[in-house]
C-alpha positions in Angstrom: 7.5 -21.0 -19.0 7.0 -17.4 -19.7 5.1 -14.6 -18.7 2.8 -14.8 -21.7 2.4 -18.5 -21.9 1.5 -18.8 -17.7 -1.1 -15.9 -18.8 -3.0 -18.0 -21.6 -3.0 -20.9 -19.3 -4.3 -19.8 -17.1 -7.4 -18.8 -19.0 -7.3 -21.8 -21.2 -7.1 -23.5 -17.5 -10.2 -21.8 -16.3 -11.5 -22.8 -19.8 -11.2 -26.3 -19.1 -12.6 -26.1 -15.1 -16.3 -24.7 -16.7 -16.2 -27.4 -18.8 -15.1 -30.0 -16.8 -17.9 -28.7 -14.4 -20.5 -29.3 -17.1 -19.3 -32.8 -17.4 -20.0 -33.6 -13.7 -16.3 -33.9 -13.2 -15.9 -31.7 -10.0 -12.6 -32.9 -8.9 -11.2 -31.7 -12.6 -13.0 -28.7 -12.5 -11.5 -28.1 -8.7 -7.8 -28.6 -10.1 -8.3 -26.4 -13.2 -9.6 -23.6 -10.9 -6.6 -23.3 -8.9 -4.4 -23.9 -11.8 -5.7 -21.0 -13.5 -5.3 -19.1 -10.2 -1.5 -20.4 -10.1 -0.5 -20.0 -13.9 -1.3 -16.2 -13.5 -0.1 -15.8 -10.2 3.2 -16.9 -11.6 3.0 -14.4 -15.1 2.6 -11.6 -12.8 6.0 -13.2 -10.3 7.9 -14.2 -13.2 8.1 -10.6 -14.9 9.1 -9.1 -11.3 11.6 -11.8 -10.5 9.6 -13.0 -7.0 9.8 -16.5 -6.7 7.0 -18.7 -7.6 8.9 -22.2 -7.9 6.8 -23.8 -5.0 3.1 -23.6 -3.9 4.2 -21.9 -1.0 5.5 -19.0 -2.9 2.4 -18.4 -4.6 0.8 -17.0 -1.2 3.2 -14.8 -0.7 2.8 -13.4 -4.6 -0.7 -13.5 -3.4 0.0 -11.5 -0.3 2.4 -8.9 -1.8 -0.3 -8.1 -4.7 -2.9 -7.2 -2.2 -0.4 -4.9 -0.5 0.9 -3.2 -3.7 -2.9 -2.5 -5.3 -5.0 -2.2 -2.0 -7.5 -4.7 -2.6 -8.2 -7.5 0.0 -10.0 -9.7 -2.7 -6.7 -10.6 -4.5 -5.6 -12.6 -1.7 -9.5 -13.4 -0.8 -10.0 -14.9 -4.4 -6.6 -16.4 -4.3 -7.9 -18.6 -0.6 -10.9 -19.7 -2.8 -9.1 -20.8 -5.4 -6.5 -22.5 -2.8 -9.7 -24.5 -1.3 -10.7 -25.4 -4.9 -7.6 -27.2 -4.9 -7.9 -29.1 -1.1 -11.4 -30.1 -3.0 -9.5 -31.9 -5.5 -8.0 -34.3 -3.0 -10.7 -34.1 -0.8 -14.2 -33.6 -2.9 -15.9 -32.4 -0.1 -17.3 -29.4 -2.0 -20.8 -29.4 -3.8 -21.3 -28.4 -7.3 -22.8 -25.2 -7.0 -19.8 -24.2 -4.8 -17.3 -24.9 -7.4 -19.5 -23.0 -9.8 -19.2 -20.1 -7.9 -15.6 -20.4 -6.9 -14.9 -20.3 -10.5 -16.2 -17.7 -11.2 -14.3 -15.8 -7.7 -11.2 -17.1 -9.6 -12.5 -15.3 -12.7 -12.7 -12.4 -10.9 -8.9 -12.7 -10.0 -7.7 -13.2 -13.2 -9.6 -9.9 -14.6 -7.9 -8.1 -11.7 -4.5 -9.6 -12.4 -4.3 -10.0 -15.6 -3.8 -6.1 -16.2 -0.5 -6.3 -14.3 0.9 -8.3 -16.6 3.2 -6.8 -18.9 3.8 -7.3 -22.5 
């Protein structure tokens, strides 16, 4: 995929978690919350040749972006959006946690999404 395809997914992504929400469908909504999370991750590692191939790479992308702009939230937000997706095999969370954990991943993708290029 490219770098400006992984970007609108991942806000069509995070799109389709609110929605899923309002449906009652919290397990949906849990996957399309760390999707988003993921699908940006991998614009921003894409354009600067990191790898992103795995889930495990995505932590370090994580990790490496907190470094670069000084901000302990990037990798903060990205953990939230990592338990969003445990929730999804697990459904232990409750719906008012998902709610606000999609909006924590909202708040990652506005910090992000202005390192993406082009």
């Amino acid at each position: 995929m490219t770098t400006p395809k992984y970007r609108e997914a991942s806000r069509h992504l995070l799109s389709q978690g609110r929605a899923e929400l309002a449906s009652g469908d919290t397990l949906q909504a849990s996957e399309k919350g760390w999707d988003a999370a993921a699908q940006m991750l991998k614009a921003i590692a894409e354009e600067r040749r990191w790898e992103h191939g795995k889930h495990r790479h995505l932590s370090r992308v994580a990790s490496r972006l907190r470094a670069e702009i000084g901000d302990r939230d990037v990798f903060r937000w990205f953990q939230v959006a990592e338990a969003l997706h445990g929730n999804f095999y697990e459904d232990q969370m409750e719906l008012t946690d998902i709610g606000d954990s999609l909006d924590d991943v909202e708040r990652l993708l506005d910090k992000l999404e202005p390192l993406v290029g082009g």
